[in-house]
N, CA, C and O atoms as a Tripos MOL2 file, in Angstrom:
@<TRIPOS>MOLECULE
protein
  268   267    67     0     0
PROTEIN
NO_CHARGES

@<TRIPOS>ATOM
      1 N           0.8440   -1.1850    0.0000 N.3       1 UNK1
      2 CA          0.0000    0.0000    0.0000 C.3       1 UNK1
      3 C           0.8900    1.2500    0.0000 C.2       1 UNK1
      4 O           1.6260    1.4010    0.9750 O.2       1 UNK1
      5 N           0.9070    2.1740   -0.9950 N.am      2 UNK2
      6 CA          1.8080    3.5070   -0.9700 C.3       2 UNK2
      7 C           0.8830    4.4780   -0.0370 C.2       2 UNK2
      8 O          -0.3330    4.6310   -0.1500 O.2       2 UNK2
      9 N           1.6960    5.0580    0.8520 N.am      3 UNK3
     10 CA          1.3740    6.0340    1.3170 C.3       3 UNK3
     11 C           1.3870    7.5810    0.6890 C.2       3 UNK3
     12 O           2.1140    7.9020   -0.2510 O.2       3 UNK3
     13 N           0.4560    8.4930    1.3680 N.am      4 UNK4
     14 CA          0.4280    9.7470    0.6860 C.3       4 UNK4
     15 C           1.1730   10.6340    1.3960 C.2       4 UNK4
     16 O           1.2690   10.6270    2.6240 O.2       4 UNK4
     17 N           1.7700   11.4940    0.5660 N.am      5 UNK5
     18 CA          2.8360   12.5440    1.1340 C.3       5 UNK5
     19 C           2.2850   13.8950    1.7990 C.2       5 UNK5
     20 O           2.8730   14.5270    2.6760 O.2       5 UNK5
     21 N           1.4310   14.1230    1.4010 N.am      6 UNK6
     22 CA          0.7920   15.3420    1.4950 C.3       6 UNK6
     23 C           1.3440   16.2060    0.5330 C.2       6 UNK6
     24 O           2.0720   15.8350   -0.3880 O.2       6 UNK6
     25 N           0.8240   17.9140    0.8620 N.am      7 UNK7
     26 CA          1.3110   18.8030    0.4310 C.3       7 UNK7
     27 C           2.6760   19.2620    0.1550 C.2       7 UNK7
     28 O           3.3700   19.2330    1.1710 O.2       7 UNK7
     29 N           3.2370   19.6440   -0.8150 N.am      8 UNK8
     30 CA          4.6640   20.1010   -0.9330 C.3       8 UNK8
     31 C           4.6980   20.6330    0.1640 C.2       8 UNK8
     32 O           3.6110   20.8840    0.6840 O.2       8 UNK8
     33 N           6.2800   21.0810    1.0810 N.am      9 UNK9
     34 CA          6.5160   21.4690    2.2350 C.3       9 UNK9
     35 C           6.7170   23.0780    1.6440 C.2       9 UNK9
     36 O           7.0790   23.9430    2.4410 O.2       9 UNK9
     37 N           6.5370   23.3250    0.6240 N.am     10 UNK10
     38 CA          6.5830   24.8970    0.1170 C.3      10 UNK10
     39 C           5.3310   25.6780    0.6410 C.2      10 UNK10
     40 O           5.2870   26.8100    1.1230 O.2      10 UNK10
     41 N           4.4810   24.9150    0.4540 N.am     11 UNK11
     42 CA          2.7100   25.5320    0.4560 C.3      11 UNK11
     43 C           2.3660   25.3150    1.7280 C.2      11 UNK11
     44 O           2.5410   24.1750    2.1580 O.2      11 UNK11
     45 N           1.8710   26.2190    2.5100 N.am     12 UNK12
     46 CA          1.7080   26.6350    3.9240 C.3      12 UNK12
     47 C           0.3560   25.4890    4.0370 C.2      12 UNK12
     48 O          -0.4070   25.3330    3.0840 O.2      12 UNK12
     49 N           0.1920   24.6960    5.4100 N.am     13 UNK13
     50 CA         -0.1940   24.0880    5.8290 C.3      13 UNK13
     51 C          -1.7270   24.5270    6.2350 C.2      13 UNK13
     52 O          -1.6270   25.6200    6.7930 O.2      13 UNK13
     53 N          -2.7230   24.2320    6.1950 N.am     14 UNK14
     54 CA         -4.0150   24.6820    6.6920 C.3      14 UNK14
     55 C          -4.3090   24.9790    7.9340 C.2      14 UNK14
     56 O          -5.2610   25.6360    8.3570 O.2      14 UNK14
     57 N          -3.4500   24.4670    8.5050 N.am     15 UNK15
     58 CA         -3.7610   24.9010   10.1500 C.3      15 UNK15
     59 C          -2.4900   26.2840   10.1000 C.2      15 UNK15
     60 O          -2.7430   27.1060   10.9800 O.2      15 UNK15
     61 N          -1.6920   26.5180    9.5660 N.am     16 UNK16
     62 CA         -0.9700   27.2990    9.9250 C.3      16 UNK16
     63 C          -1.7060   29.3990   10.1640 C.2      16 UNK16
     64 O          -2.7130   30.0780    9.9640 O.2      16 UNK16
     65 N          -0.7790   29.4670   10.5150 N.am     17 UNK17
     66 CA         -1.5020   31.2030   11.4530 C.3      17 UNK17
     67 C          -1.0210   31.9820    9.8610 C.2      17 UNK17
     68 O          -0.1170   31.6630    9.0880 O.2      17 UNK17
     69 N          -1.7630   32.8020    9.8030 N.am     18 UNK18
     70 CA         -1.8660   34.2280    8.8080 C.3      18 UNK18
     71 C          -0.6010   34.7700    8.4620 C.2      18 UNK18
     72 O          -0.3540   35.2300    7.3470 O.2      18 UNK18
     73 N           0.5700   34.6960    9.8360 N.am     19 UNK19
     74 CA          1.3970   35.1660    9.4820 C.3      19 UNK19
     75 C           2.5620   34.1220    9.1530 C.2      19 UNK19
     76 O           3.6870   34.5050    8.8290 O.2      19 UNK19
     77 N           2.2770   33.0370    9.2390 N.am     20 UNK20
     78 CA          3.2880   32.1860    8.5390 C.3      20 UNK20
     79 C           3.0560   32.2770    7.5370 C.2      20 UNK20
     80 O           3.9370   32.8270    6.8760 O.2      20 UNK20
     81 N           1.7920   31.8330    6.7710 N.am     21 UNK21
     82 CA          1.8170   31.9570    5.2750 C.3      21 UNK21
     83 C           1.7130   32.8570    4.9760 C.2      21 UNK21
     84 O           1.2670   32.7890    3.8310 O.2      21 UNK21
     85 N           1.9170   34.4980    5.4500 N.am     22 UNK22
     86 CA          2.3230   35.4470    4.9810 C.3      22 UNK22
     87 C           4.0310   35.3590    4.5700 C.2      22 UNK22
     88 O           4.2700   35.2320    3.3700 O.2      22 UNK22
     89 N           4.8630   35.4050    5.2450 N.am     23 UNK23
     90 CA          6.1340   34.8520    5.1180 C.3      23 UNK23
     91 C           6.3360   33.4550    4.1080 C.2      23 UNK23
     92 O           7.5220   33.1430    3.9900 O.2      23 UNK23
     93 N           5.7020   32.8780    3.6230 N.am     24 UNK24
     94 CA          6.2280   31.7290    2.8450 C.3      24 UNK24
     95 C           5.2660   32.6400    1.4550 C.2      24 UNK24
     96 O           5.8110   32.4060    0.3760 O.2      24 UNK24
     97 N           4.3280   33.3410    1.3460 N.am     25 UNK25
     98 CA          3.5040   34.4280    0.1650 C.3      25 UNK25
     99 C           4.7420   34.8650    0.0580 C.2      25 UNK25
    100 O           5.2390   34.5070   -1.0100 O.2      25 UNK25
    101 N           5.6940   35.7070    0.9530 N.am     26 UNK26
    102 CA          6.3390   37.1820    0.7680 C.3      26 UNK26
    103 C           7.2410   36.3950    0.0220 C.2      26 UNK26
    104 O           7.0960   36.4230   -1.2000 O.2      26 UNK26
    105 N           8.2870   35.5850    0.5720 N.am     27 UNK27
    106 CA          9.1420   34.3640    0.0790 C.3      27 UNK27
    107 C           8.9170   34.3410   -1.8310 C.2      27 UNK27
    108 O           9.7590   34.6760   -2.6640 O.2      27 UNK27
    109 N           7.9440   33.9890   -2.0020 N.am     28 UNK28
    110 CA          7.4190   33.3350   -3.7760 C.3      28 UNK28
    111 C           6.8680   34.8170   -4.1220 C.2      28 UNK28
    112 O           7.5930   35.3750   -4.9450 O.2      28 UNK28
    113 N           5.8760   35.5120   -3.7400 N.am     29 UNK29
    114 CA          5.7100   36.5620   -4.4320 C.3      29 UNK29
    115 C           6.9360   37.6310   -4.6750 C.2      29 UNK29
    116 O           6.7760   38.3920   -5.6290 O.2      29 UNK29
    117 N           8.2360   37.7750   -3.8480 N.am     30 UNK30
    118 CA          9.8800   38.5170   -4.5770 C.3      30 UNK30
    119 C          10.0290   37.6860   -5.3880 C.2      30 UNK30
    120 O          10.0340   38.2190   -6.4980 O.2      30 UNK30
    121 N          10.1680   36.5510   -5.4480 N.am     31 UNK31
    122 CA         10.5350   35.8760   -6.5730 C.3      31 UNK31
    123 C          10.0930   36.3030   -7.5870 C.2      31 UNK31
    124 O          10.8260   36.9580   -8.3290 O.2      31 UNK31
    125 N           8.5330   36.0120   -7.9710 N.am     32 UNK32
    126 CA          8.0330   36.5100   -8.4160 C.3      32 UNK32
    127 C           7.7670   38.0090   -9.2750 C.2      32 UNK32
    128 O           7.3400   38.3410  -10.3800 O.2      32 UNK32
    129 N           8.2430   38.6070   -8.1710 N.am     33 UNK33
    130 CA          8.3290   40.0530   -8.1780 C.3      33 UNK33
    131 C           6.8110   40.5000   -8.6430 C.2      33 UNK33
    132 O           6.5330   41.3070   -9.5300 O.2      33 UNK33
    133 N           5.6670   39.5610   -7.5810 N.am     34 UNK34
    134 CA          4.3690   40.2180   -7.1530 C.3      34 UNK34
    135 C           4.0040   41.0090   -6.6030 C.2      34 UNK34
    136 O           3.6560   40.5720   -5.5060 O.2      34 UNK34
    137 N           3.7550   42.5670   -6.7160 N.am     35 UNK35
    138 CA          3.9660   43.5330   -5.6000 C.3      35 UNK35
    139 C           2.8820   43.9350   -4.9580 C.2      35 UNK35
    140 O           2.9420   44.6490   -3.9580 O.2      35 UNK35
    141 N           1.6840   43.4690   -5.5280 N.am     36 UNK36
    142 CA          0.5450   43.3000   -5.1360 C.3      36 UNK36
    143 C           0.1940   42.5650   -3.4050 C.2      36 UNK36
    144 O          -0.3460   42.9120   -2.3550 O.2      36 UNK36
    145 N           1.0850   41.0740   -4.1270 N.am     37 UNK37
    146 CA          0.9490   40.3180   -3.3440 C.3      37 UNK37
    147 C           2.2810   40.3450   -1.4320 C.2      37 UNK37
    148 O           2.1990   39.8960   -0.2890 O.2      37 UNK37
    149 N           3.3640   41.2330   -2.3230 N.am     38 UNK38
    150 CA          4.2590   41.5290   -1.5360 C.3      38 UNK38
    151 C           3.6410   42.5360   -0.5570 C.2      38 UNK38
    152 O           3.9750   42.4730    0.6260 O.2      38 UNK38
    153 N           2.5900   43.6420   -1.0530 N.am     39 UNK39
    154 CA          1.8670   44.3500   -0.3900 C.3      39 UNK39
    155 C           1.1010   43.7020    0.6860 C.2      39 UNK39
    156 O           1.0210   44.0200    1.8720 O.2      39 UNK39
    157 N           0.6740   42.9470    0.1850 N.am     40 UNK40
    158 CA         -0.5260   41.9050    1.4120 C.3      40 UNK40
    159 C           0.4640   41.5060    2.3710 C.2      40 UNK40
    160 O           0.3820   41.9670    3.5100 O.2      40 UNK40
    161 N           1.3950   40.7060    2.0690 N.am     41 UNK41
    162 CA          2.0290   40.0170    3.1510 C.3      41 UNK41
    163 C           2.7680   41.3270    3.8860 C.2      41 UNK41
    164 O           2.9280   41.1340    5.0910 O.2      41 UNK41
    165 N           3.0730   42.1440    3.5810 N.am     42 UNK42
    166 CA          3.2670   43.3330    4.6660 C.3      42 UNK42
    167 C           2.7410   43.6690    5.8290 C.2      42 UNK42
    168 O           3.2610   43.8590    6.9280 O.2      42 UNK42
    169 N           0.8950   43.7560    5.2030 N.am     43 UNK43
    170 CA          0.3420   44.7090    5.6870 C.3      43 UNK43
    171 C          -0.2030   43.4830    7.2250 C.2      43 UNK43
    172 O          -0.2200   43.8760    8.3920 O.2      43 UNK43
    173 N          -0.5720   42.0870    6.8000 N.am     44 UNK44
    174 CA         -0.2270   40.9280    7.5320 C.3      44 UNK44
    175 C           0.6060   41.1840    8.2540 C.2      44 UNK44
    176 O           0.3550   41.7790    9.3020 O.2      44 UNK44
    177 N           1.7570   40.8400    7.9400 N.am     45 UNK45
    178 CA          2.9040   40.9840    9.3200 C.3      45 UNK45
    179 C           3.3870   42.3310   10.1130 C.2      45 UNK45
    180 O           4.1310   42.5900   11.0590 O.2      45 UNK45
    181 N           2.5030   43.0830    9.1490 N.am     46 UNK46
    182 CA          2.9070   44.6370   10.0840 C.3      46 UNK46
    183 C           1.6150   44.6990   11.6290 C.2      46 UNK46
    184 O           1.7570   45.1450   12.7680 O.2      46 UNK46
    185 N           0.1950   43.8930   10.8000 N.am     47 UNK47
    186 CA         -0.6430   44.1160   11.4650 C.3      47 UNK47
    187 C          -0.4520   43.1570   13.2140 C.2      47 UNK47
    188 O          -0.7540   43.5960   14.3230 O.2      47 UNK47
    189 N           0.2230   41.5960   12.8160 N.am     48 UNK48
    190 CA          0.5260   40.8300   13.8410 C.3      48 UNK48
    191 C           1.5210   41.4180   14.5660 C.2      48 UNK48
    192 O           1.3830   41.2940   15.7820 O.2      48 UNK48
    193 N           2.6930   42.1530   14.1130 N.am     49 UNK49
    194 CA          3.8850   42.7040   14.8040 C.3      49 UNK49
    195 C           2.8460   44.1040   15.7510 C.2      49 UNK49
    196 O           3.0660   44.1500   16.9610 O.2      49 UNK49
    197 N           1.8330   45.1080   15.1930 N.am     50 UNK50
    198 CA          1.0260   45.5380   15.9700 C.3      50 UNK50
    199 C          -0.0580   45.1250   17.2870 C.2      50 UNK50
    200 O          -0.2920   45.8730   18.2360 O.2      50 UNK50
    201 N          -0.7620   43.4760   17.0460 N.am     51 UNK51
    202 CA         -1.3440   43.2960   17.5250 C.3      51 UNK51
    203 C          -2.4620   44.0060   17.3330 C.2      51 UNK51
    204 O          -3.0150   44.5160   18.3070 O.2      51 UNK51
    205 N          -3.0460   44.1740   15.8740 N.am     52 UNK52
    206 CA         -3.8280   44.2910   15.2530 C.3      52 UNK52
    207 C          -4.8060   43.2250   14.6520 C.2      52 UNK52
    208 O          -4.5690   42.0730   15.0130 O.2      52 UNK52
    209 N          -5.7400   43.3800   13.8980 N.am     53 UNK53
    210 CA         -6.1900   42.2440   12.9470 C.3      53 UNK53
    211 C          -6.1320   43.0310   11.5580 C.2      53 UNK53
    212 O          -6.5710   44.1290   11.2180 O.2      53 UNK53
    213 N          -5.1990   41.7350   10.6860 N.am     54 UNK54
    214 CA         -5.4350   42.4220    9.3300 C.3      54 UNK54
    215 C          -6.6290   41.9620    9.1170 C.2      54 UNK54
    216 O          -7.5330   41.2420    9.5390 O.2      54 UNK54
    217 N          -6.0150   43.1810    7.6810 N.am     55 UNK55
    218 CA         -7.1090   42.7860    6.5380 C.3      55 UNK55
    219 C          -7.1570   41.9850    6.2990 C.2      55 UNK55
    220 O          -6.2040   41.2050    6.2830 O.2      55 UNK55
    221 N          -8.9580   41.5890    5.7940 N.am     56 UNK56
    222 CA         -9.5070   40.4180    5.4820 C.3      56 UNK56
    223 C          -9.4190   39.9100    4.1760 C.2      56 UNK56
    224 O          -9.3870   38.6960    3.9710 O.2      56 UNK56
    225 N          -9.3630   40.9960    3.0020 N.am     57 UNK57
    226 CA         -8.7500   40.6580    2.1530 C.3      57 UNK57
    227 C          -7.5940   40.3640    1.8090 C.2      57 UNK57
    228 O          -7.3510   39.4840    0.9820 O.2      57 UNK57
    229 N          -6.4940   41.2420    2.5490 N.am     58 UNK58
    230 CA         -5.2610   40.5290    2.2530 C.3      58 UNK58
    231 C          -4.8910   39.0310    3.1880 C.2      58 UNK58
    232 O          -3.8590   38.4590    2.8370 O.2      58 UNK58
    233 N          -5.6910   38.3990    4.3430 N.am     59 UNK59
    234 CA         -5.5860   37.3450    4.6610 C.3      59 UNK59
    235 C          -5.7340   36.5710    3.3160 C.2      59 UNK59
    236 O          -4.7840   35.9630    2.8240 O.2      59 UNK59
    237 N          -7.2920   36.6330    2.5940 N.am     60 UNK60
    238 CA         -7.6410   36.0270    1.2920 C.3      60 UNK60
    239 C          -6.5340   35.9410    0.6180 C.2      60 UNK60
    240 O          -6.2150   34.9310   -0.0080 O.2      60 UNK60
    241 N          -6.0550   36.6740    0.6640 N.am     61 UNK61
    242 CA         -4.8720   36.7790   -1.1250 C.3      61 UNK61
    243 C          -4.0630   35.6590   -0.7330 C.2      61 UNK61
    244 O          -3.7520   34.6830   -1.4160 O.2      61 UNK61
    245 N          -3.6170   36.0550    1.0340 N.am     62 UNK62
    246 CA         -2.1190   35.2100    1.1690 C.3      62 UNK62
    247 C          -2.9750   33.2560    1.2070 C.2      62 UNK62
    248 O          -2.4010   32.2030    0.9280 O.2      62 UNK62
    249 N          -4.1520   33.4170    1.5630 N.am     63 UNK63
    250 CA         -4.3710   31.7780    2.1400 C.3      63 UNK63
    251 C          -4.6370   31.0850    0.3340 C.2      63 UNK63
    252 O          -4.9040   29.8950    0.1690 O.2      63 UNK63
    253 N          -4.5230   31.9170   -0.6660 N.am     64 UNK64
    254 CA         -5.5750   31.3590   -1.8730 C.3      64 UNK64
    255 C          -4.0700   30.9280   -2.4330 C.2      64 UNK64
    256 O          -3.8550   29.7720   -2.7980 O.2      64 UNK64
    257 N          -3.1420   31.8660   -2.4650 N.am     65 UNK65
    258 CA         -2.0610   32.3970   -2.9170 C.3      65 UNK65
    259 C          -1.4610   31.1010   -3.7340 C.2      65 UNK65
    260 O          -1.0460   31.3370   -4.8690 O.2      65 UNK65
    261 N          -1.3870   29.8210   -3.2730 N.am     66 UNK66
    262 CA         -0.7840   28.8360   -3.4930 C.3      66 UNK66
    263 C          -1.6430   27.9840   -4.5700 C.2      66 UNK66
    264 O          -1.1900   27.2450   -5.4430 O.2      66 UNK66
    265 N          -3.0530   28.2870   -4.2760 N.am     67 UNK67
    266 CA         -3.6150   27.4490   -5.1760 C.3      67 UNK67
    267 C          -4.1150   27.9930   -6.4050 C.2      67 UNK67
    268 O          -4.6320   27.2530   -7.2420 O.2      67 UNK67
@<TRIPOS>BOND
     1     1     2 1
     2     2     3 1
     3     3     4 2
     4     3     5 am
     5     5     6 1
     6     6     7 1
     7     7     8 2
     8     7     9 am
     9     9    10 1
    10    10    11 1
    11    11    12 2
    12    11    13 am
    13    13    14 1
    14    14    15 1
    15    15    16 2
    16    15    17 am
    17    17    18 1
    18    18    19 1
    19    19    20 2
    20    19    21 am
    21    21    22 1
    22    22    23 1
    23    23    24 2
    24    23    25 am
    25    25    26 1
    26    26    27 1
    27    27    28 2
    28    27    29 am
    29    29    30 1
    30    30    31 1
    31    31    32 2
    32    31    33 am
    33    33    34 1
    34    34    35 1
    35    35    36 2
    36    35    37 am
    37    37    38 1
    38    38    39 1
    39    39    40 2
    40    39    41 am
    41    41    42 1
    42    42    43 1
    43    43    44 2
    44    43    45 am
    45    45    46 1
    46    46    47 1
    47    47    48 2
    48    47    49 am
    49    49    50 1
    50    50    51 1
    51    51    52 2
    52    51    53 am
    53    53    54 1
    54    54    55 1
    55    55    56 2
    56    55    57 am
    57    57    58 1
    58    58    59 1
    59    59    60 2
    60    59    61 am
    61    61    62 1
    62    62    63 1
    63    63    64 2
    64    63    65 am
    65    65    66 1
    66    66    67 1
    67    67    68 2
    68    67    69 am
    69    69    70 1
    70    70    71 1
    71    71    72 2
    72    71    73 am
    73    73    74 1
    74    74    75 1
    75    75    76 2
    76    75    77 am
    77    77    78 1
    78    78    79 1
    79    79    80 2
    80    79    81 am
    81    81    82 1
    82    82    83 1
    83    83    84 2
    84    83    85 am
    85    85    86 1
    86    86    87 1
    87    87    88 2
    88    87    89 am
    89    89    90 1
    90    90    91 1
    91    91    92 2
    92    91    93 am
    93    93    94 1
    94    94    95 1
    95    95    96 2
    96    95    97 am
    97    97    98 1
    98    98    99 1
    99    99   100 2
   100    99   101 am
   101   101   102 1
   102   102   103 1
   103   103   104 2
   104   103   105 am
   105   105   106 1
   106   106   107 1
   107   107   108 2
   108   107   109 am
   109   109   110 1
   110   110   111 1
   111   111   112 2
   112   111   113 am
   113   113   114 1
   114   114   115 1
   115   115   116 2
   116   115   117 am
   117   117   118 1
   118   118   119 1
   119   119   120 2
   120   119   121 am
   121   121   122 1
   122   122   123 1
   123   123   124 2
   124   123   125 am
   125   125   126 1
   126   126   127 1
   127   127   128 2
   128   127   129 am
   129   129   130 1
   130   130   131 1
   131   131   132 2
   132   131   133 am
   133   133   134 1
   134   134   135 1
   135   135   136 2
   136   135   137 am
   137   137   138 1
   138   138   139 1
   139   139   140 2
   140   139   141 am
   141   141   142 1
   142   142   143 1
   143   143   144 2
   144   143   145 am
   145   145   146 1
   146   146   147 1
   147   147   148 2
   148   147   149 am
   149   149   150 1
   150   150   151 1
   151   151   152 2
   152   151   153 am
   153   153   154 1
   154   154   155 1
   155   155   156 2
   156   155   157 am
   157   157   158 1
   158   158   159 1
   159   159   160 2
   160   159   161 am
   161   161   162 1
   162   162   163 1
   163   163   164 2
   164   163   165 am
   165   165   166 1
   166   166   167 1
   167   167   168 2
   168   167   169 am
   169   169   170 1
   170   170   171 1
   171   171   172 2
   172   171   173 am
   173   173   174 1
   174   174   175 1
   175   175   176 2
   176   175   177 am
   177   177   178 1
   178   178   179 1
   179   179   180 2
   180   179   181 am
   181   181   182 1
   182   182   183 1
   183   183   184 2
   184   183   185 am
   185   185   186 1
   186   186   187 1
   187   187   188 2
   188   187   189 am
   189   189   190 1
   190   190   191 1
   191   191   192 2
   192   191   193 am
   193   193   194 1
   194   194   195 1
   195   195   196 2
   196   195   197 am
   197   197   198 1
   198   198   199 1
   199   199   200 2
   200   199   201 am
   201   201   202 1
   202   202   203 1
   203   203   204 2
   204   203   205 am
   205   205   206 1
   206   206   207 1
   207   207   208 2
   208   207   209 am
   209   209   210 1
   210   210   211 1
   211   211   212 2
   212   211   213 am
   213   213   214 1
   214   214   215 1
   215   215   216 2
   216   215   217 am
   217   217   218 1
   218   218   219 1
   219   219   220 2
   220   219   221 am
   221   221   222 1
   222   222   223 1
   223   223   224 2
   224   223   225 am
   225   225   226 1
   226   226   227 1
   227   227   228 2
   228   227   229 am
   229   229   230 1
   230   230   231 1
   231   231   232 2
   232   231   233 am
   233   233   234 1
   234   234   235 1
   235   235   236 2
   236   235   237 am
   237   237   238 1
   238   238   239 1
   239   239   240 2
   240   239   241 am
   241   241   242 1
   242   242   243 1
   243   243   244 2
   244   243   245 am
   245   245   246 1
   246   246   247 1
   247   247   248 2
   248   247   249 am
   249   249   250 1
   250   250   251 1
   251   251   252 2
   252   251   253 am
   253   253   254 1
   254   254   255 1
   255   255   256 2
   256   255   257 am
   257   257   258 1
   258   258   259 1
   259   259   260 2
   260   259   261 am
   261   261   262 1
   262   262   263 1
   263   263   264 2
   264   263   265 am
   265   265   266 1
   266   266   267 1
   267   267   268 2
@<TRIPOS>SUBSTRUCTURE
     1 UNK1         2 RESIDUE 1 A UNK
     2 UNK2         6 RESIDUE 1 A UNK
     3 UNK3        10 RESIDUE 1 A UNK
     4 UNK4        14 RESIDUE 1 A UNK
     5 UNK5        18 RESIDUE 1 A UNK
     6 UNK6        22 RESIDUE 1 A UNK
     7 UNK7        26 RESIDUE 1 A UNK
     8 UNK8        30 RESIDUE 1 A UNK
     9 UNK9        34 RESIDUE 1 A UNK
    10 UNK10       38 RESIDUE 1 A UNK
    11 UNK11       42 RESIDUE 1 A UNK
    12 UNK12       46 RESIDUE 1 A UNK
    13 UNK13       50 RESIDUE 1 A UNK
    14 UNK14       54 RESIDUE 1 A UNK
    15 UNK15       58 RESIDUE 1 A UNK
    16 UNK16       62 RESIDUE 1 A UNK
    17 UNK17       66 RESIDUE 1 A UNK
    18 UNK18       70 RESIDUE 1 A UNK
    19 UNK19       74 RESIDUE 1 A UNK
    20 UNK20       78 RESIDUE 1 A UNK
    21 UNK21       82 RESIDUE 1 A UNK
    22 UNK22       86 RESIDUE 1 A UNK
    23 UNK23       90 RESIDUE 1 A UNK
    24 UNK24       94 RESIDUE 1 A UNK
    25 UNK25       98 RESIDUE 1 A UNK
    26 UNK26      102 RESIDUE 1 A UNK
    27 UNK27      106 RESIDUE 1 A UNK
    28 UNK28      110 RESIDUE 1 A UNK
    29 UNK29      114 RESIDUE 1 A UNK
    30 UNK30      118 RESIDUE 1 A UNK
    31 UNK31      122 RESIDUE 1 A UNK
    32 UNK32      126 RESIDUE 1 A UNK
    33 UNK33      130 RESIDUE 1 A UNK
    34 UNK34      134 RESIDUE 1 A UNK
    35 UNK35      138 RESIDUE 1 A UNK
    36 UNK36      142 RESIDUE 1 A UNK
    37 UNK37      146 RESIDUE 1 A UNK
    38 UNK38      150 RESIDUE 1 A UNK
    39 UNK39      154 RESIDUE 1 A UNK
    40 UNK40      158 RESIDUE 1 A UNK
    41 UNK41      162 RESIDUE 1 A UNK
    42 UNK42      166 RESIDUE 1 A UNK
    43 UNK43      170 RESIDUE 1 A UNK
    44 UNK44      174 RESIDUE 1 A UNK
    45 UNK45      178 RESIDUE 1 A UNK
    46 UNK46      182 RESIDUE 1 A UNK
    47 UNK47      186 RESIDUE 1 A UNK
    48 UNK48      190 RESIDUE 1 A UNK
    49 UNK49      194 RESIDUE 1 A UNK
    50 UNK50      198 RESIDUE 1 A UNK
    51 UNK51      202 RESIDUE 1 A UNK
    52 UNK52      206 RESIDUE 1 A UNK
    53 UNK53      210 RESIDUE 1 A UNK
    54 UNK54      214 RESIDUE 1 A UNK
    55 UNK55      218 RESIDUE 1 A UNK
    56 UNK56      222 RESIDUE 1 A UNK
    57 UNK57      226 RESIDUE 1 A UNK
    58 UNK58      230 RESIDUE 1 A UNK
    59 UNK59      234 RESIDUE 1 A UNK
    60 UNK60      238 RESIDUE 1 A UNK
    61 UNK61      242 RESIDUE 1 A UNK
    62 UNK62      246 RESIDUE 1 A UNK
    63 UNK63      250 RESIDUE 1 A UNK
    64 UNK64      254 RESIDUE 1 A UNK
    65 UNK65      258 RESIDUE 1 A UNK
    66 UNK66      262 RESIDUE 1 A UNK
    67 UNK67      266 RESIDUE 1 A UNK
């Protein structure tokens, strides 16, 4: 019986917090050179480093981001 691997270890995990897969977004979107998307993951980790809540849309961008 083969077992399943899961998800590439690139693509942020479903349980993971907003601001991890903000950091693994920011990561691929420089690559990229998405600035859209480099914007979101900012405004994410600026908002957790505040103790704020981001935006709800830029949560969207970063959780879709992969798929």
């Amino acid at each position: 019986m083969r077992k399943s691997f899961g998800v590439a270890s690139s693509e942020p995990k479903p349980e993971a917090s907003s601001v991890d897969m903000a950091w693994l977004v920011l990561e691929a979107a420089n690559d990229l050179g998405d600035e859209a998307a480099i914007a979101a993951c900012r405004r994410v980790i600026d908002a957790s480093l505040n103790g704020t809540p981001a935006p709800p849309s830029d949560v969207h961008l970063i959780a879709e981001y992969f798929r």
